[in-house]
C-alpha positions in Angstrom: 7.0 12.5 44.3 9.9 14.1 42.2 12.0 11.5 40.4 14.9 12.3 42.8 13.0 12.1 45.7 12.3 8.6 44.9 15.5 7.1 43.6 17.3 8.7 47.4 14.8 7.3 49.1 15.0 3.3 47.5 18.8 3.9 47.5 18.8 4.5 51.4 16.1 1.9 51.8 19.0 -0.5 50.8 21.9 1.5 53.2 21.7 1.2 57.0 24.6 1.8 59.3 25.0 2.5 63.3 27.1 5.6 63.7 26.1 9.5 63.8 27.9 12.3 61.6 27.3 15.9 61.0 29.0 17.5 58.0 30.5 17.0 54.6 31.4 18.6 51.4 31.4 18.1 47.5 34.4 19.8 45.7 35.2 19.6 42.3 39.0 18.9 41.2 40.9 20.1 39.7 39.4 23.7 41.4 41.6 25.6 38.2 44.0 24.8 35.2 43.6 25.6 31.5 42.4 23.7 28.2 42.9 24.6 24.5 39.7 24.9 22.4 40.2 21.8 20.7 40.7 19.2 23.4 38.7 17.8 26.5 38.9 18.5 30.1 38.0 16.1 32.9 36.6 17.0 36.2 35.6 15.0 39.3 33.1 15.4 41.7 34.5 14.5 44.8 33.2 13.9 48.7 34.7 14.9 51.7 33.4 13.3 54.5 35.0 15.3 56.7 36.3 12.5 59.5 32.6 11.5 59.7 30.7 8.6 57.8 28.1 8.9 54.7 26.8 6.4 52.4 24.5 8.0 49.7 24.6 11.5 48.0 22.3 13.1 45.4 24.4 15.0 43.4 23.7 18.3 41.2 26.5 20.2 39.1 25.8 23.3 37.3 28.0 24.2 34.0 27.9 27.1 31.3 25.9 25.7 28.6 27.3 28.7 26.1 30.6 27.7 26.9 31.1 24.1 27.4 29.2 20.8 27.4 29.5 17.8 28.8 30.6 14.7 26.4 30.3 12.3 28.7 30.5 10.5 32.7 32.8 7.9 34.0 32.5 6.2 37.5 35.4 4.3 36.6 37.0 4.6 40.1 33.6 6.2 41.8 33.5 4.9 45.6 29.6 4.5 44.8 28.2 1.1 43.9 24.6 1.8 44.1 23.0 3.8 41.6 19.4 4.3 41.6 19.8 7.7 39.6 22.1 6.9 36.6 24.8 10.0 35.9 22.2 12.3 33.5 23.9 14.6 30.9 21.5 17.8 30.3 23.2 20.0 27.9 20.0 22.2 27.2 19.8 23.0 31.2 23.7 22.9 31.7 23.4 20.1 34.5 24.6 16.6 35.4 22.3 14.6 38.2 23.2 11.5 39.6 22.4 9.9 42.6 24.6 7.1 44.0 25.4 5.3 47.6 28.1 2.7 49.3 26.6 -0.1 51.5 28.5 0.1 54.8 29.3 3.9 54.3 32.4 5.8 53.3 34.8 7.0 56.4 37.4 8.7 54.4 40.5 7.6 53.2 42.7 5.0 54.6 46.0 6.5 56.3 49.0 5.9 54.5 47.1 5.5 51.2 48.7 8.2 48.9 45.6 8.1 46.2 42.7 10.7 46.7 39.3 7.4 46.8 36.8 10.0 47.0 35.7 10.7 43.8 32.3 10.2 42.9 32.1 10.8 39.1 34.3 12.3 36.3 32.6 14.6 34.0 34.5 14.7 30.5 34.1 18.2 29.0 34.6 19.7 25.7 34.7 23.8 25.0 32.9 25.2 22.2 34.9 26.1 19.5 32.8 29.6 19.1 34.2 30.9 22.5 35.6 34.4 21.4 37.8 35.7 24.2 41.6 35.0 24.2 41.4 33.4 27.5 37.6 32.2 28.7 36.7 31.3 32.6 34.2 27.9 32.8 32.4 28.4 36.1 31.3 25.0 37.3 29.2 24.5 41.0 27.7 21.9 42.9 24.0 23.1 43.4 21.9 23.9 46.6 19.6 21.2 45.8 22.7 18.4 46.2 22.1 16.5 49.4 24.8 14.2 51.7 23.4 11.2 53.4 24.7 10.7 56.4 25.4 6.5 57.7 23.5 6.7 60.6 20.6 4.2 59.3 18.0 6.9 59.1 19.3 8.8 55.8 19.9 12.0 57.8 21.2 15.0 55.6 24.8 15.8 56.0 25.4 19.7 56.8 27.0 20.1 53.5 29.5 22.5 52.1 30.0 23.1 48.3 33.1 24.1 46.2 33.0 24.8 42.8 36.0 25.0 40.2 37.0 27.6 37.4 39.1 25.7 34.3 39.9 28.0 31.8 40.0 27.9 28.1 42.8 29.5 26.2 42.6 30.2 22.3 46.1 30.5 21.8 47.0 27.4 23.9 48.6 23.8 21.8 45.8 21.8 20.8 45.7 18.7 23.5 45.8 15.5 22.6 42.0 14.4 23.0 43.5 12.3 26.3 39.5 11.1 27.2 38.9 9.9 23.6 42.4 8.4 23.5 41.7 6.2 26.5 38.9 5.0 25.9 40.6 3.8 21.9 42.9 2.0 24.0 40.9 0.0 26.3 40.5 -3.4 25.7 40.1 -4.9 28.7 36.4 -6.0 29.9 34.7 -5.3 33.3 35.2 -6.6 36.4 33.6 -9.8 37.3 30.7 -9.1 39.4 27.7 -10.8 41.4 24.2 -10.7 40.5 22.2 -10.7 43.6 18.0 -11.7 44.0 16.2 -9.7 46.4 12.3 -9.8 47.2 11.3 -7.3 50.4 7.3 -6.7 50.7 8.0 -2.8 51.1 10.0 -2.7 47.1 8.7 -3.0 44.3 5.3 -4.2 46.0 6.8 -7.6 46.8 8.1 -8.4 43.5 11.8 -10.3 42.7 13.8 -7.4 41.4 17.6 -7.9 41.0 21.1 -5.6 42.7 24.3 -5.5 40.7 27.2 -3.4 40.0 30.6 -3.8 38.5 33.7 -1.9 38.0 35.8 -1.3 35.1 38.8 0.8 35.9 39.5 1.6 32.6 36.8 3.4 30.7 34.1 3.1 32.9 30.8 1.3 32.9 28.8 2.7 30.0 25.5 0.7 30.9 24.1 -2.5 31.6 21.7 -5.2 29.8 19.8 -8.0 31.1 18.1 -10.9 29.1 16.1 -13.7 30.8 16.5 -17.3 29.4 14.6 -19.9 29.9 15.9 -23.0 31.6 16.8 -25.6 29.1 15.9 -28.2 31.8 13.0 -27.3 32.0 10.4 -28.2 29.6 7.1 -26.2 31.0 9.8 -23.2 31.3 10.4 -23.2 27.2 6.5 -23.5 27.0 6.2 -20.6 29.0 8.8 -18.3 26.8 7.3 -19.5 23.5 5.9 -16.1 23.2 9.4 -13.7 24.2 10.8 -15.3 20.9 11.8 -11.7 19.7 13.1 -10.7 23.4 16.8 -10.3 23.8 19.1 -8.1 25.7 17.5 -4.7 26.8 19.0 -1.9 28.5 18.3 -1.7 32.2 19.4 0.2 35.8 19.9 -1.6 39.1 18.0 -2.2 40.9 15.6 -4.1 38.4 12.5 -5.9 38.8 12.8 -8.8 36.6 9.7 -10.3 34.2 10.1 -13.9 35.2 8.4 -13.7 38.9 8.4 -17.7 38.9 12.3 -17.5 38.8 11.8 -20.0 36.2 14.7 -18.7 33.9 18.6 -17.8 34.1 19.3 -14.3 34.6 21.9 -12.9 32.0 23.2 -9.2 33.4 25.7 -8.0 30.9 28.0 -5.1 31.6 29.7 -2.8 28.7 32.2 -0.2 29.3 32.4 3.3 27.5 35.1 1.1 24.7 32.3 -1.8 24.2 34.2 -4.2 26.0 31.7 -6.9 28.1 31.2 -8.6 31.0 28.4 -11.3 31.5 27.3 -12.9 34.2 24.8 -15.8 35.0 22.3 -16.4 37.7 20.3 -19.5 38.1 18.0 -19.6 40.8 18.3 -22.6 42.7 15.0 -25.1 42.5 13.5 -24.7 46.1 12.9 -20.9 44.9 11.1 -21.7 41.6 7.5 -21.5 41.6 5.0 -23.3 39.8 4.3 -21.2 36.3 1.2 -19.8 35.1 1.1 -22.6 32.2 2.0 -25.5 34.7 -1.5 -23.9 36.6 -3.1 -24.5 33.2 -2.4 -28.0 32.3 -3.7 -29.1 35.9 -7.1 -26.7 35.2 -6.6 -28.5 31.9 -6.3 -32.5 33.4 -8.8 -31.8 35.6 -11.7 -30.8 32.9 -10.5 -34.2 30.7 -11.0 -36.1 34.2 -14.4 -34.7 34.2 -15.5 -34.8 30.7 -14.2 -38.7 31.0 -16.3 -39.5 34.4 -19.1 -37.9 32.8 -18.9 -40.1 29.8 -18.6 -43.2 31.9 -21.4 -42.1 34.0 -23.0 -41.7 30.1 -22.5 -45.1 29.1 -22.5 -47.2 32.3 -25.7 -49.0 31.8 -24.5 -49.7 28.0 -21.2 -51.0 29.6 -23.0 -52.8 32.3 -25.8 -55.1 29.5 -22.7 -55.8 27.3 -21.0 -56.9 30.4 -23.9 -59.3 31.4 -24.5 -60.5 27.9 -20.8 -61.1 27.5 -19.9 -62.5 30.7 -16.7 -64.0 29.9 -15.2 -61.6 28.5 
């Protein structure tokens, strides 16, 4: 199964809702303005839902590769919290992929609310300074092969419309002042607080714990996320059991995630880092009536249980020995 094909259908394994829709549509904003050579543009893939309800889309945009390419992504105000297929950068191909969802679904703005909270992801671009024309056209698309999910709890496909945007670069126009690098400089502030949550279904993962997490930073965006699993300090059979990850630490990781420790007997660290380096972490202990017996607590019993026998065998050795000095000493 293509890599896509998997990471939509684990996302909308997660995403189940009750009502029926029919169409939406992907735009890309701003649709047309005008960048100097020297500076970035930002655009943002945004969903209209079109009065109707969605929770998931699988997301393909096309770019120029001779004329732009993309720097970086930012979900720093994405409506998507779920993200089995991380934002991809593919300057060789001229493409971004991503594929994202929303538990409960996304019904469109709220009326009254003057802010546009449909945007999916920002794309920061940057022109190439070999662009000869005066005054170059960027064509950027959302592809055929993007998909809508609709939030009717069987991960129908949205009738979906595409619209595409032409930015142009101008030669001859001030050089900008580098806004997307700028911001990012100035943030300082870390992630949101978020929750880590531990999920085990038969049909994921083959059974297996595997974590859920997101968090927001409204900022720069999330850049990525890290997980390291410590053992309990509580827990004296746990630190046996970790003897060997010594040289484990923090390694990069996606949610969902299956974690190593099966037995649940360590804390789950899940640290998030924005596109400035600022962090968030956040702890999970699993409570004790989840924590199963380890693989090492399973060898010391194997391990008693041998010494038991080795020990009855020996007194079944030397009984008669035992039982003469016994007679010929029988005060003792």
């Amino acid at each position: 199964m293509h890599k896509r094909s998997i990471a939509i259908a684990l996302l909308l394994f997660f995403i189940t809702g009750g009502n029926f829709a029919s169409a939406a549509s992907l735009y890309l904003d701003p649709e047309s303005t005008t960048f100097s050579t020297k500076d970035t543009f930002t655009v943002k893939i945004r969903l209209n839902n079109e009065s109707e309800c969605v929770n998931a889309a699988q997301v393909i945009m096309s770019y120029p590769r001779e004329k732009v390419k993309a720097i970086d992504t930012s979900r720093a105000d994405s409506i998507f919290t779920l993200w089995p297929e991380e934002p991809e950068i593919n300057n060789e191909a001229g493409e971004i992929t991503f594929a994202g969802g929303i538990p409960g679904g996304y019904c469109g703005r709220v009326p009254g609310d003057p802010g546009l909270t449909n945007n999916l992801l920002t794309v920061i671009f940057q022109p190439h300074t070999s662009i000869t024309d005066e005054e170059e056209s960027v064509a950027l698309s959302i592809t055929e092969d993007s998909s809508v999910y609709l939030h009717d709890g069987r991960g129908t496909k949205a009738n979906l419309t595409t619209f595409g945007a032409e930015p142009r670069v101008d030669k001859n126009k001030v050089e900008g002042t580098g806004q997307w690098f700028e911001m990012v400089r100035q943030d300082t502030t870390p992630p949101q607080p978020f929750t880590i949550e531990v999920v085990k279904n038969p049909g994921v993962f083959g059974g297996k714990y595997y974590i859920v997490f997101s968090a927001v930073d409204k900022e720069s965006g999330i850049d990525h996320y890290e997980v390291y699993e410590k053992e309990l300090d509580d827990d004296f059979l746990a630190r046996l059991l970790w003897f060997d990850r010594a040289k484990e630490f923090w390694q990069n990781i996606a949610s969902p995630y299956v974690i190593k420790d099966q037995s649940l007997n360590s804390i789950i660290m899940v640290k998030a880092i924005d596109k400035a380096g600022n962090e968030r972490i956040v702890s999970y202990t699993p409570p004790e009536y989840l924590r199963e017996p380890s693989n090492i607590e399973n060898y010391l019993l194997i391990a008693a249980g041998v010494l038991l026998l080795i020990l009855a065998g020996l007194g079944l050795k030397f009984r008669p020995q035992i039982m003469k000095a016994f007679k010929n000493n029988p005060n003792e």
